[in-house]
C-alpha positions in Angstrom: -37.4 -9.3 -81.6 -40.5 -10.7 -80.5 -43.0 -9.8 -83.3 -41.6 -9.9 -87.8 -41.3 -6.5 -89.2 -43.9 -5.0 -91.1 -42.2 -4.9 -95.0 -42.6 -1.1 -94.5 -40.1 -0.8 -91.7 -37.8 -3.4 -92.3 -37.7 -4.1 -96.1 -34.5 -6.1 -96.0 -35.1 -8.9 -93.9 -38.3 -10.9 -94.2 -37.3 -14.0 -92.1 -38.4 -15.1 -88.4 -38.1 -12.9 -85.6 -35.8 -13.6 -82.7 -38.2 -15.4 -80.4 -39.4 -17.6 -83.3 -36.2 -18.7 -84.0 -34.9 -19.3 -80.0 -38.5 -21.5 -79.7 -37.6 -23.5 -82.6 -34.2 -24.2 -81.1 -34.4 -28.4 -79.7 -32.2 -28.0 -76.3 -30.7 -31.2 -76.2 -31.2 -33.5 -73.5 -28.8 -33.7 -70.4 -27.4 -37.5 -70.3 -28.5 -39.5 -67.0 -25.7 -42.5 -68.0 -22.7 -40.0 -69.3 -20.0 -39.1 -67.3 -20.4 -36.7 -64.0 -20.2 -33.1 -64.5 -21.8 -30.3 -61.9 -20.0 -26.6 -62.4 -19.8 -25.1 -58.8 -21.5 -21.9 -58.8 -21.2 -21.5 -54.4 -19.4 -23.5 -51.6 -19.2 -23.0 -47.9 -18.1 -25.1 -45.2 -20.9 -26.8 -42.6 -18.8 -29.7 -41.0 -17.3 -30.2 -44.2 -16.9 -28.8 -47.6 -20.1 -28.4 -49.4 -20.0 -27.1 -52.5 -23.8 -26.3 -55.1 -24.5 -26.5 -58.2 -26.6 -28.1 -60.9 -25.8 -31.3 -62.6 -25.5 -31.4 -65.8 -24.6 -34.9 -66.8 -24.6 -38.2 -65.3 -25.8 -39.0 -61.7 -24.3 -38.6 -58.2 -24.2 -41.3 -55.3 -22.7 -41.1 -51.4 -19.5 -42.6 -51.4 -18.4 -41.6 -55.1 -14.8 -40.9 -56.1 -14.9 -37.4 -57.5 -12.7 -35.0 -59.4 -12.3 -31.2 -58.9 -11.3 -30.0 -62.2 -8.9 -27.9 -63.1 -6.7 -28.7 -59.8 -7.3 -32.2 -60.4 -7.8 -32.6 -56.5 -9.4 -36.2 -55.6 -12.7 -36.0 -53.3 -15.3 -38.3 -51.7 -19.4 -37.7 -51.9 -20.5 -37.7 -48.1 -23.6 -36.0 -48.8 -26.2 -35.0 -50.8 -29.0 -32.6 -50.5 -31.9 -31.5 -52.8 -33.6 -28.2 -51.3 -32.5 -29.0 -47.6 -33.5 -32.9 -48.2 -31.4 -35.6 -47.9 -30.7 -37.6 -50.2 -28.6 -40.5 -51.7 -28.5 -40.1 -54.8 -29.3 -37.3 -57.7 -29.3 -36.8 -61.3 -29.3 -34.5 -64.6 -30.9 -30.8 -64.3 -31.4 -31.1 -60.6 -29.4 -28.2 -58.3 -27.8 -30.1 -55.3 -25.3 -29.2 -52.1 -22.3 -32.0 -51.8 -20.8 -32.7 -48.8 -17.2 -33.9 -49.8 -14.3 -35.0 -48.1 -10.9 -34.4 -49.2 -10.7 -30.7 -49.9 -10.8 -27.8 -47.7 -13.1 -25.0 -49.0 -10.1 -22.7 -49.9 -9.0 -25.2 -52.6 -12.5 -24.4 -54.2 -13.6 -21.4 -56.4 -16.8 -20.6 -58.3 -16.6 -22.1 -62.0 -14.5 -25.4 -61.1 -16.0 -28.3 -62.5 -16.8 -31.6 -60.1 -16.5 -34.3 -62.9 -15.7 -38.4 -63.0 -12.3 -39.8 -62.3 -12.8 -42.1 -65.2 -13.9 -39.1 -67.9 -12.5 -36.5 -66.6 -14.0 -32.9 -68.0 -11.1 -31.3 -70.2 -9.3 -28.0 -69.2 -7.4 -25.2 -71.5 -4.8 -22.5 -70.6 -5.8 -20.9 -73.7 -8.8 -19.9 -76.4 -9.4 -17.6 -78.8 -13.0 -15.2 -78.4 -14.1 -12.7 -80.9 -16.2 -9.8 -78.9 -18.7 -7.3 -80.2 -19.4 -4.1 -78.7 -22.9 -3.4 -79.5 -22.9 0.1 -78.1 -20.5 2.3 -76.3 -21.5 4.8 -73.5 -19.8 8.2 -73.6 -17.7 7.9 -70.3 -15.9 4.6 -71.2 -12.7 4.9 -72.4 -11.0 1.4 -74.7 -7.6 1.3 -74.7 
């Protein structure tokens, strides 16, 4: 994984190792001016629901209309902090704490999506995932 096999021990494969490969790999680059999306990862309720997470596209302003996706539930920005700071607005790659208006913290769970009103991040009932088991204990049992 981190270093190529000598010839020796791994005759049949004679291409880049696993860390080569994942360095080579160009992450692409989150979107400042594309639409609002911020997966919530933790919320909590501090006069007011305040949910945390890190942006991943498009910027965030007090007083924006927002969406919580998949409920579809309509909320207003009251607040925004970066590591206990306030501030007024905050962009790509950067993990904030909303303050929003709208929603009780009940309506909220870990993995919902605060996205635009105008672009609105899609949802699914339904997709299709094909797992690999890469080794089995002795004690687990697959029905």
């Amino acid at each position: 994984m981190k270093t190529r096999m000598d010839k020796s021990i791994c005759s049949w494969w004679d291409g880049p190792c696993l860390f080569e490969v994942l360095d080579r790999i160009e992450v692409p680059l989150r979107d400042p001016k594309g639409p609002f999306r911020m997966p919530i990862i933790d919320k909590f309720k501090d006069m007011g629901t305040v949910v945390m997470g890190k942006i991943e596209s498009g910027t965030i302003r007090e007083g924006d209309s927002l969406l919580v996706m998949p409920n579809k539930h309509n909320v207003k920005v009251i607040g925004i902090s970066l590591d206990e700071h306030k501030v007024r607005y905050a962009g790509p790659a950067e993990n904030v704490r909303v303050k929003l208006s709208g929603i009780e913290e009940e309506d909220i769970m870990s993995g919902f999506v605060l996205s635009s009103v105008a672009n609105p991040v899609g949802a699914v009932f339904e997709f299709n995932a094909q797992l690999q088991i890469l080794e089995l204990l002795d004690n687990v049992r697959i029905s």
